[in-house]
N, C-alpha and C positions, 0 to 999 in steps of 0.2 A: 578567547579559548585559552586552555591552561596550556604553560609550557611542556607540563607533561604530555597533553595530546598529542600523538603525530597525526599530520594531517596525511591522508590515503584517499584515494580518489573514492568516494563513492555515488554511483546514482539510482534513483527510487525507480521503478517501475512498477507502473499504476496498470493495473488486468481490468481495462474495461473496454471490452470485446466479447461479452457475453449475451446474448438474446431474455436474459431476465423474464423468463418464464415464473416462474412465478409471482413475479411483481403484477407483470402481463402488460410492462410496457417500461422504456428504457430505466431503469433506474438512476443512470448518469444525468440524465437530463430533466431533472423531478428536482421542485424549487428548494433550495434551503437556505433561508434567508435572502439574502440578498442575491444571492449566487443561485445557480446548478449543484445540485453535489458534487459533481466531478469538480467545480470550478471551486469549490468548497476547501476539494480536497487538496485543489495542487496549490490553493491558495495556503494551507498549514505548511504544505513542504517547502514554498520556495522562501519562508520564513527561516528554513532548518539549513545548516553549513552542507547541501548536497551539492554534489557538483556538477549533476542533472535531474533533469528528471524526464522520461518515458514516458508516454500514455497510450498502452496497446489498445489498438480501436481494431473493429471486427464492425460485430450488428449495428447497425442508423450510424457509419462511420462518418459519413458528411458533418449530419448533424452536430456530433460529439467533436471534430474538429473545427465546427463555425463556432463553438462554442469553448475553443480552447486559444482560439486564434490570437488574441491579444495576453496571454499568458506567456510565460518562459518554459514551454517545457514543446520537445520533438514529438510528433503523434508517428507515430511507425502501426502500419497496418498486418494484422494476422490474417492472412488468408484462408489460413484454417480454424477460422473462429468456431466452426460451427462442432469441429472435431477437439478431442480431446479436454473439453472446457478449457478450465484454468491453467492446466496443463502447457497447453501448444501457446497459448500468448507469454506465458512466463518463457516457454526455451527461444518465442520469437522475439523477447527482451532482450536475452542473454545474448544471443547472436548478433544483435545492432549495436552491443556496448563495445567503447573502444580499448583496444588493450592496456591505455593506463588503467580503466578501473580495477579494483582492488576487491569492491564486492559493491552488492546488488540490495537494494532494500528493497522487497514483495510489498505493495501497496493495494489494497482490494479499493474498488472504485465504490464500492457500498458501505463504505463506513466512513459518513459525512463528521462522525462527531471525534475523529480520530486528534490528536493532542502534540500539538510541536513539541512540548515540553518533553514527552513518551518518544517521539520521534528522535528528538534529541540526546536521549539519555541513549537509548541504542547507539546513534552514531560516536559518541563520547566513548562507550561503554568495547566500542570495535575499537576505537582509535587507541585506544591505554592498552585494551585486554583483545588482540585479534586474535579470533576464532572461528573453528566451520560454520558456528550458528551463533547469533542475539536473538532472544526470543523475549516480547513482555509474558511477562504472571503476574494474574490478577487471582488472590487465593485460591493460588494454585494448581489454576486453570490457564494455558496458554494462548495466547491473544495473537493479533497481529497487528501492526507489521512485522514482517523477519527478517531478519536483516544477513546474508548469506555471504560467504566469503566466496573466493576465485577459484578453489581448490575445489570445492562442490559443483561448479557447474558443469565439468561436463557428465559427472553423475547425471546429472538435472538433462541433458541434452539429446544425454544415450535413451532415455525413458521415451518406449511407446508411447502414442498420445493418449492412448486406453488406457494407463496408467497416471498416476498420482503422485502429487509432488513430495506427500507426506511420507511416503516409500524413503526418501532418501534423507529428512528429515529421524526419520525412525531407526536407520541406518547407523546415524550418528546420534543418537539418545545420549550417550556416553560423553558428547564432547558439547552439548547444548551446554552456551550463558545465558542463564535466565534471568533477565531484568525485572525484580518485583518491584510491582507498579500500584498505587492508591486509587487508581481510577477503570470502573470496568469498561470503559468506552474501547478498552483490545477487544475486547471479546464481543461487541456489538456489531451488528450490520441488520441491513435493511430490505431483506431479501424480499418480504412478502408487502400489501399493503397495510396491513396491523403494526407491521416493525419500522413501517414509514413514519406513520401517526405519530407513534411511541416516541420514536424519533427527534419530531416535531415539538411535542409535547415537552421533554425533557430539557429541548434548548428554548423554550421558551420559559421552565420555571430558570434556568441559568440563569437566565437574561433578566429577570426578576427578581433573583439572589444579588447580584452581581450589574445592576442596570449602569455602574460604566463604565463596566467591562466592554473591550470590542469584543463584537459575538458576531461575524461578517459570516 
């Protein structure tokens, strides 16, 4: 890490606590590659300088935490998964974090194809330039993860679960960094089963581009 970086506490919190209605069956635990997605996913981050990581479990929460079990990362359960979506597991993030942390990176558990390197450039991008918000752009469309300062959360806490996290996001338009990023894997997830395929598909020409590269 450069000497210019300060190091600030930050940890990821991964929102997979959701009933994945339309996929029509868990998405965290749907194969990729070698791994689960989820196991895909915390596998990218514990790669990146975070100094946790989260993994809000809700719906088939056994499952998703027999499946996290030999990884480095706390599973803390939303109770209210079923209410306010993504919502209630991001403020049930926010509240299990310890007051050193500094800020919070929002992690969606459906975006298996997500990039340490994109990961990285956020947490670099906090530690030189801290701010309310890091957000990737991918032409100019904003992606995820988000990376949220300490200052914002209890915005983020006070919100109904009926309400949206992007409320307070939009709130601060004015003070978003936007990390422009070369790769649209921000803005991918795998909601349906077409965007699983798709998915699928994508990491496999990688892996054929690229055969030795690790692609886990």
């Amino acid at each position: 890490m450069s000497s210019s970086v300060k190091k600030t506490s930050i940890s990821a919190i991964v929102v997979a606590a959701g009933l994945s209605t339309r996929m029509g069956e868990p998405k965290q635990l749907l194969p990729y590659g070698k791994h689960t997605v989820i196991e895909q996913i915390v596998s990218v981050l514990s790669t990146c300088s975070l100094d946790e990581i989260l993994v809000i479990t809700g719906h088939e929460r056994q499952a998703i935490e027999a499946k996290l079990a030999g990884w480095p990362v706390r599973a803390v359960f939303n109770p209210d998964y079923e209410q306010g979506e993504m919502l209630s597991s991001v403020q049930c993030g926010l509240a299990a974090l310890e007051a050193e942390m500094a800020a919070a990176l929002i992690v969606l558990s459906d975006q298996p194809q997500i990039e340490a390197a994109v990961v990285q450039r956020l947490i670099n991008t906090y530690r030189t330039e801290p701010g309310p918000l890091i957000i990737p752009s991918f032409q100019m469309r904003r992606g995820h993860p988000i990376l949220i300062d300490r200052a914002c959360w209890p915005e983020i806490l006070a919100l109904d679960p009926s309400r949206m996290l992007r409320e307070v996001i939009r709130a601060h338009a004015g003070e978003i960094h936007y990390v422009v990023v070369e790769t649209e894997a921000v803005l991918r997830d795998i909601d349906t089963p077409e965007a699983y395929l798709q998915a699928l598909r994508q990491r496999a020409l990688k892996q054929t581009a690229a055969p030795d590269q690790n692609q886990d």
